[in-house]
N, C-alpha and C positions, 0 to 999 in steps of 0.2 A: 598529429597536428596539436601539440599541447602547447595551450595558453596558460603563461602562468596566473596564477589567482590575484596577486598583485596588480598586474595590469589590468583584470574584471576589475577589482576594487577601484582604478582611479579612475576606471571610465574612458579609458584608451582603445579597448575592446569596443567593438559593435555586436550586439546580439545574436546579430547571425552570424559570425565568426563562431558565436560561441558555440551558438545549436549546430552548426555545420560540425566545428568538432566533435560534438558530443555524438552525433551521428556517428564520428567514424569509430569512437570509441565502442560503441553499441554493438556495431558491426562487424569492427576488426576481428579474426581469426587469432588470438594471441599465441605465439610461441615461445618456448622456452627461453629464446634470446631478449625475451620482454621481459623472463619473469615468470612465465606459465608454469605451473607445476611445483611441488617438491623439490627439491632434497630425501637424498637417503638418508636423512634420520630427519626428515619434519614431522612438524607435528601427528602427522596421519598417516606414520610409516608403519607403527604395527596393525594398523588397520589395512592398507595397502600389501603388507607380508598375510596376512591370513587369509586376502583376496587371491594372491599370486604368490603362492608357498614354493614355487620350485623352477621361479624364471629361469631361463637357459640365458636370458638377454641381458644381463645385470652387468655392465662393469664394475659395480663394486661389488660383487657376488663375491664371499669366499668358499674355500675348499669345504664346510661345512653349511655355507649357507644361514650364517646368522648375520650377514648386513642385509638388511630390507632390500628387497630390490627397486629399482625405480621404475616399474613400469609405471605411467603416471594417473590413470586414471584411477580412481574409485569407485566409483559412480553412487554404492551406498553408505557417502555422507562426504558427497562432495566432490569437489574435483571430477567436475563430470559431462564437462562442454568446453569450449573454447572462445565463446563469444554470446552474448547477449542475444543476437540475432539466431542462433542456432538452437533457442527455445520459444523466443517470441516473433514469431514469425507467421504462422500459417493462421490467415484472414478468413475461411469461413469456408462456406460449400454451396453450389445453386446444380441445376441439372437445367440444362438447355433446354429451352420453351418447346423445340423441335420436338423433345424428347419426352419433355414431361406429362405428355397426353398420350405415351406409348403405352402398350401393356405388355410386359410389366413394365413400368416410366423405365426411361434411361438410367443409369448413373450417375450419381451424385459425384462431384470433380472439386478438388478445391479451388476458388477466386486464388488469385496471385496471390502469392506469398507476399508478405510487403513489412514492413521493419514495426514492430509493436503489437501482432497479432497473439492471438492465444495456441496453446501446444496441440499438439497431437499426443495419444496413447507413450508411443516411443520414447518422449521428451520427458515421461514423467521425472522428477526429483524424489530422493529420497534420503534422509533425516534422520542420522541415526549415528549419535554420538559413543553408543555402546556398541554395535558393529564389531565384529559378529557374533555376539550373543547380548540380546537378538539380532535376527538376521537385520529386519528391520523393525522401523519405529513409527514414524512420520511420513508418509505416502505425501506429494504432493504435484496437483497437475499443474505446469505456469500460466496462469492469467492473462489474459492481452494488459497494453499495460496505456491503451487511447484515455484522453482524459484527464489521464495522472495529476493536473496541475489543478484543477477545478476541486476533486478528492481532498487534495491536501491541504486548500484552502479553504474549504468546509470544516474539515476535521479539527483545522487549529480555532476557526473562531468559534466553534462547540466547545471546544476545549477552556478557549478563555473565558467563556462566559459560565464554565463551569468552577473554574478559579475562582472567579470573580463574584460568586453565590458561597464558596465556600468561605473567602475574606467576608462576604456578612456577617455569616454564621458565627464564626471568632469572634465578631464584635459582637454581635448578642451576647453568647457565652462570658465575655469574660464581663460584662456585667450583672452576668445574673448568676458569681461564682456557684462553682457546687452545686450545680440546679442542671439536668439537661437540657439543651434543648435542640432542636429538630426544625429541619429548614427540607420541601421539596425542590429537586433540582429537577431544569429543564432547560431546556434551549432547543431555539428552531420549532416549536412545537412538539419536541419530543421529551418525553417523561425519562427521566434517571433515578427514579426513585426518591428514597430520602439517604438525608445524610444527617446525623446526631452528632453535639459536641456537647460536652463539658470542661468548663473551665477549671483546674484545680488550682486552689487558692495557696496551697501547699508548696506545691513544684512552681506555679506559676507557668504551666503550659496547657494549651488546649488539647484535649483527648477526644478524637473524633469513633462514631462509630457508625461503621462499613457496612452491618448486619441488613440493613432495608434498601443501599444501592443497585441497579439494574443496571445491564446492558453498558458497565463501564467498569475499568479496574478501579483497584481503591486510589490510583493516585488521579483520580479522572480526567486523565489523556487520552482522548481518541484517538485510537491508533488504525488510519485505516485499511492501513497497506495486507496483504497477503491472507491467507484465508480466515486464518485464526484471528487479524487484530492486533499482527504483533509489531511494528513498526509504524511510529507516529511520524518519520521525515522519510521523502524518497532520498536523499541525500544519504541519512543512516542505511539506510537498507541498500543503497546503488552498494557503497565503500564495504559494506558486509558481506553481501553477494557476492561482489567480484571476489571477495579472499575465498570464502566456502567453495563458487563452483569453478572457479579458476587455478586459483592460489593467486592469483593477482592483487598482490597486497597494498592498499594504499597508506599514502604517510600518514592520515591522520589517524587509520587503526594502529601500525604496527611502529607509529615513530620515526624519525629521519633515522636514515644510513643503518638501520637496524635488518637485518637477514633475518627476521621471523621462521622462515622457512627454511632457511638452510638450502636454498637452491645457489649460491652465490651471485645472485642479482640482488643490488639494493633501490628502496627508494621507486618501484614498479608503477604505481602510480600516483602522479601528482595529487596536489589541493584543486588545481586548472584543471585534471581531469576528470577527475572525482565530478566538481562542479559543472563539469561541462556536461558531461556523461548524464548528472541528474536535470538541468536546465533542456535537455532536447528528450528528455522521457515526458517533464512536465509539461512539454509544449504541442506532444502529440496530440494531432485534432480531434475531438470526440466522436465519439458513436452517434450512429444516427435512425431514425424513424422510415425505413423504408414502407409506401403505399401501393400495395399491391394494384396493378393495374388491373387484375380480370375483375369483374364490381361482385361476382360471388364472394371471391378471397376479401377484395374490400369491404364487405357488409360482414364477414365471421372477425374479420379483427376488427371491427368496430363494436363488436358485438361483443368480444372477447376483451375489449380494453377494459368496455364495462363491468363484464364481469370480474379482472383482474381489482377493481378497485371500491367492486363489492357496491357499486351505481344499480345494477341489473336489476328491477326488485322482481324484476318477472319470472328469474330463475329461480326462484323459492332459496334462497340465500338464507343463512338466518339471520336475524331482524339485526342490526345494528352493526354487519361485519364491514370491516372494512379487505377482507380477504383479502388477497397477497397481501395488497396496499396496504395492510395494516405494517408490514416490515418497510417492502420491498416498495414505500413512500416514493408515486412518482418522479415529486421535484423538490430540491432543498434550494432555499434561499439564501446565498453569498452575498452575503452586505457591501463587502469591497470584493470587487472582481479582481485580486493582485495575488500572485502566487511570490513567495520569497524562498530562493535559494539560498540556503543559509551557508557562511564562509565555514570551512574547515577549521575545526578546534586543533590546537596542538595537542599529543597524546598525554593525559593526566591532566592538563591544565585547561580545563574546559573554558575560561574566563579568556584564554589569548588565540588571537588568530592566528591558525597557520599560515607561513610565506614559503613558496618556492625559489626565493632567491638563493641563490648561490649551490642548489642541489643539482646536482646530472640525473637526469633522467632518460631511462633506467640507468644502472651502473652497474658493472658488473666487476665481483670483485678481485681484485689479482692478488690469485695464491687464497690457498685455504689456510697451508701449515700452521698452527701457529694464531690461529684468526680464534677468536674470541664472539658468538655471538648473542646476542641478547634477546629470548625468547619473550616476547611481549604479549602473545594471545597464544596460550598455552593451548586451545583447541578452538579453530575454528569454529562458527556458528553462522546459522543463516541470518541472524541480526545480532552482531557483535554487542553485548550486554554492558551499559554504563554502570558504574555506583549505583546509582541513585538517580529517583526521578528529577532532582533539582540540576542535572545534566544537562536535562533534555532542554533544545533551544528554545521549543513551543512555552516552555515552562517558564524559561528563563527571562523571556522576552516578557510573560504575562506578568510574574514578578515584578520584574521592573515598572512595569506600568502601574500594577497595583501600588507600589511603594510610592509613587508621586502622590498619590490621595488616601492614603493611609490616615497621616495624622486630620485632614477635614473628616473623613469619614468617622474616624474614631470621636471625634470631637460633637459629630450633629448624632452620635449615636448617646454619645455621655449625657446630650443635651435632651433627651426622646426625641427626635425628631419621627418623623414616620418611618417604618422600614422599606418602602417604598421608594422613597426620596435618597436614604444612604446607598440602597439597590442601582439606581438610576446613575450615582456617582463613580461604581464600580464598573457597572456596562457603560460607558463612555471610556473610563481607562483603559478598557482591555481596544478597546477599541481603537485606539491613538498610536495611527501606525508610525509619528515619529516619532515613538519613544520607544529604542532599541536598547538590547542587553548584549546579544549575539551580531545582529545585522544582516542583512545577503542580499544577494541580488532582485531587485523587486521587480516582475515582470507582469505588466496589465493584459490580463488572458484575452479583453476582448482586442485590444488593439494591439498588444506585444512592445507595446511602448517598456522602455524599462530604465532604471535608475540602481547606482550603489548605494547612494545613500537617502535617509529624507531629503536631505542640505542640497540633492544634486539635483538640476533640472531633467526632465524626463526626456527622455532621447524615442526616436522612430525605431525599426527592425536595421536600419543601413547606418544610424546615426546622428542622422537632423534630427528637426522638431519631429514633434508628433503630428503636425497637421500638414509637415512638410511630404514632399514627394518621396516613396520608398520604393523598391523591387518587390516584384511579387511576392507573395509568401511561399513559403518550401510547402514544398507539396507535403511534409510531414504534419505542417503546422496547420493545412486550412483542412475546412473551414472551421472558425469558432462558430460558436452559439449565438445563436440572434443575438441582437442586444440594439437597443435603442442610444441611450448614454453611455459612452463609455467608461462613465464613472461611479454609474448608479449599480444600485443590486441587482443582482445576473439571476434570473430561471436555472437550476440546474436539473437536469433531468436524467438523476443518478439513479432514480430507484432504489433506494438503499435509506435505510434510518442510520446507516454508522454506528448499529450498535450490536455488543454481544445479544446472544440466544442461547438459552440448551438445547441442543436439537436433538436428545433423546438417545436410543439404543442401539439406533441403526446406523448414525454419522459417527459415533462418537471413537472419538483416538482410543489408542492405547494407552497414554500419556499425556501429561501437560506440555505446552508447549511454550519453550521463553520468550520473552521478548526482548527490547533493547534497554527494558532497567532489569538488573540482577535481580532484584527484589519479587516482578511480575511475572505470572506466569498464567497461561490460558487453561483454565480448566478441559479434562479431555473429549467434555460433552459441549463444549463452548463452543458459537461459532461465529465470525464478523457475517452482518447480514451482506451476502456479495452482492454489489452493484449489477443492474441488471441489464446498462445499457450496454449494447454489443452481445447479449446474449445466443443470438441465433447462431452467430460466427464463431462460439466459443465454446464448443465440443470437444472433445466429452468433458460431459458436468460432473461438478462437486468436486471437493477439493483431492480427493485423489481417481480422477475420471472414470469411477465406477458406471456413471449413469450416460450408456451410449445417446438417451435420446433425452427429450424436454419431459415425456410421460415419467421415463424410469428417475429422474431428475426430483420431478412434483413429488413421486409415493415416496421416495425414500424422506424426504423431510418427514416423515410420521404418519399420523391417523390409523382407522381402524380399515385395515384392507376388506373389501368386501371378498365373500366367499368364490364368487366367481374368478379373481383375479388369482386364485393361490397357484394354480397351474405356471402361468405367464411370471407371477410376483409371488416368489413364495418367503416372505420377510414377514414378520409383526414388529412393526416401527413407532408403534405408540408409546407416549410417555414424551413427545417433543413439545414446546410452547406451538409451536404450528398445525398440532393434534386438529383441533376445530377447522381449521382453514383445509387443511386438508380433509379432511372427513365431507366438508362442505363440498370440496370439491370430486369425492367420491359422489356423492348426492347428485350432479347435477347429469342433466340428459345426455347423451352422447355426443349430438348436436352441440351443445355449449362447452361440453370438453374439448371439443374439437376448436370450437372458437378460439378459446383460450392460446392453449399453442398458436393457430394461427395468428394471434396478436403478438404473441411471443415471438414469433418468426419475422415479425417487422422490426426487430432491434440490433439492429445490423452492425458492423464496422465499418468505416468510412474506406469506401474503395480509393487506391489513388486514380488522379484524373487519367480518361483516358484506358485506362487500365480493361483488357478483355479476359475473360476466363479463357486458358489454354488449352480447350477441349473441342 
């Protein structure tokens, strides 16, 4: 069902066309006839030959055995599913009320499978561009991916208002040349440390220094997709993904009519799919607050909420924590509730939009002999790496914005005005959603109303007004989040600060991990603080599902393991920024460990309606 991106752009498309595609994108099973897979000699054939040295099944197998054979999976580092839905999928576990008073309780069963859940063990991914040596690199379990839209409109207006404190900072600097100076950054309530500039009078450029920044790369862009932090748009990450664990290459990573992969399919998927594919991940409905009926369970997680957010003073906490809460912040505030699906870049040319006019999609090519192809991403990657951060669309967009009040700002700075006041002029700019660089699809999370452009008037889920009559919503999309206005700033209850952490000895990679600027990369003790909504349902924990339960989950964050646990936890995990929270939470009675979890077990995934466990 591919929509070209054109027709999203003029507004001919209805929204739910669009997310009904992106559904099937999601979902679809791809085969080779699409595009899935290799070629014997793509990118990832001497990884694939080291995997499967002596296929008997190779048509292009010779008498020697030096063409790669095409068996097509990899599975370590890539090429290792066939669908989207065939890692995100499995919604959580409950054990039937019948059951759960048995001794020993029943069996815990998974709730239905349903499109956007978190993996299982099995499903893990794994990372690992040097394969096979080492074997591996990068362990990774898939994340449910409920939400995604609300995420990524937090992350970007973090991000602007991070820009937008750094254009201060320049204007200080460059008149107070040759002098440092030093500006704290925050946003939402959350501290980024500081950031330093000087101006040199010499070069005539600012020279910022990185050395006092927290919980953000040096070009501070929230990125807060996947475990590490490393993708700032679902859009970048959908179009990267699919080429890693599909080969399902799209145009705007590998270029029109370009064979990337040497499987002879060009063109696998569109700008329309890509877009579509990202527009119904962002619109999956959020996690939610289950209340336990029996009032025991009711009063330990209410007990347990408290103490997750360090409220508890009864539990002998120490004085001032905000425990978990101090990360794992239960609600961030969305200024503008609107998520943007940003239009496909053509490849190199970040500045022009892709069109699928006049492409066949797929296309398959006739005849090899003789065929010429142009290798455009020489190795795969779980987020296809741009230039440079001024790429990136969040960037782009903020630029832009900045640049309309540049010269006032520069001008009531030349004049002293207060820092205050030039401050106040820069969070308004970032903030002025009609002034675009990039553009996309603009989709109001609470009402799903959505528009292509500023210029266009705002359409229903079917097409009319927004106050006009519409169709249900897909069962993928409800329910959104309360909201009163639906134009006003949204509650979100992410649990999450959106920002990096060292977690110490016991999480830490092997390695850094890239992101989507060439330049960035994730230290290998670094980790994005993962959202917490949907937790219960999203087993096994940590980023490569070491931790079977929410207990083995807490100690591995760090602290000092008490002596009694060495049998059960035999790790020393200390040396993580979570040291104290967790030590705290070593400290506390049985009884209120126990709470804890059971709060934690109220953060469910949104069952579809209807929906019964098949047990």
């Amino acid at each position: 069902m591919t929509i070209p991106q054109q027709d999203v752009m003029s507004g001919s498309v209805t929204l739910r066309r669009i997310v009904e595609s992106g559904a099937h994108f999601f979902s679809y099973p791809y085969f080779p006839q699409d595009g899935w897979g290799e070629g014997a000699d793509g990118p990832r054939a001497w990884q694939r030959k080291a995997l499967y040295p002596n296929s008997p099944f190779s048509p292009y197998a010779t008498a020697d055995g030096s063409v790669p054979p095409p068996i097509p999976f990899l599975r370590l580092n890539g090429i290792d599913s066939q669908s989207c839905y065939e890692c995100h999928t499995s919604i959580g576990a409950t054990v039937q009320p019948d059951l759960a008073g048995a001794n020993p309780p029943g069996p815990a069963t998974r709730t239905q499978p349903a499109i956007g859940g978190a993996a299982g063990i099995a499903n893990t991914a794994f990372i690992n561009g040097q394969f096979p040596n080492p074997l591996t690199q990068l362990v990774r379990n898939p994340p449910h991916v409920f939400g995604t839209g609300y995420t990524q409109a937090l992350a970007n207006e973090i991000t602007g208002q991070l820009l937008g404190q750094q254009a201060l900072l320049a204007d200080h600097a460059r008149y107070t040349p040759d002098k440092p100076v030093t500006l704290p950054l925050a946003a939402k309530n959350l501290s980024f440390g500081w950031l330093g500039a000087t101006y040199d009078s010499k070069t005539k450029t600012v020279v910022y220094d990185y050395s006092r920044l927290t919980g953000v790369a040096q070009d501070l862009v929230v990125r807060p997709f996947q475990w590490k932090g490393i993708a700032s748009s679902v859009r970048h990450f959908a179009a990267a993904a699919t080429q890693f664990h599909f080969s399902m290459e799209a145009v705007e990573v590998v270029g029109v009519n370009n064979d990337n992969d040497g499987d002879g399919v060009i063109n696998e998927l569109s700008y329309g799919n890509i877009g579509a594919l990202t527009s119904f991940v962002a619109l999956t409905r959020p996690p939610t607050v289950e209340t336990p009926a029996d009032s025991t369970r009711k009063a330990q997680a209410t007990r347990g909420a408290a103490i997750f957010a360090g409220t508890a003073t009864d539990a002998g906490l120490p004085a001032g924590s905000a425990m978990c809460a101090s990360c794992h912040q239960p609600v961030q505030q969305l200024d503008r509730p609107v998520v943007t699906i940003e239009w496909g870049t053509v490849l190199d040319h970040p500045d022009q939009v892709g069109s699928d006019a006049g492409i066949t999609l797929p296309s398959r090519l006739q005849g090899r002999a003789g065929e010429t192809r142009k290798r455009t991403v020489a190795a795969p990657t779980l987020v296809n790496p741009l230039p440079s951060t001024e790429h990136l669309p969040v960037v782009r967009e903020v630029r832009a914005r900045l640049a309309k009040v540049s010269a006032q700002a520069d001008d009531a700075t030349r004049r002293g005005e207060p820092a205050a006041a030039v401050a106040a002029l820069y969070d308004k700019a970032v903030a002025d959603a009609d002034t675009t660089a990039v553009g996309g699809l603009e989709i109001n999370l609470n009402t799903l109303a959505s528009r292509p452009t500023p210029s266009t008037a705002w359409r229903n889920l079917d097409g009319g007004t927004p106050g006009g009559t519409a169709g249900a919503l897909p069962a993928y999309a409800r329910d959104r989040l309360p909201y009163t206005d639906p134009n006003a700033p949204l509650a979100v209850p992410l649990l999450s600060d959106l920002r990096l952490h060292d977690m110490g000895p016991c999480l830490a990679d092997i390695a850094p991990q890239a992101t989507d600027v060439a330049t960035i990369a994730v230290p290998p003790q670094q980790f994005l603080t993962r959202p917490l909504w949907g937790v219960a349902d999203s087993w096994p924990y940590l980023h490569d599902g070491r931790a079977l339960d929410l207990a083995q989950a807490i100690r591995f964050h760090g602290g000092t393991r008490p002596a009694s646990l060495a049998a059960e936890f035999p790790y020393q995990c200390a040396g993580s920024e979570a040291d104290p929270v967790i030590d705290a939470f070593y400290a506390l009675s049985a009884g209120d460990q126990e709470a804890l979890l059971v709060y934690l077990t109220t953060l469910r995934l949104p069952p579809l309606p209807g929906a019964v466990v098949p047990f």
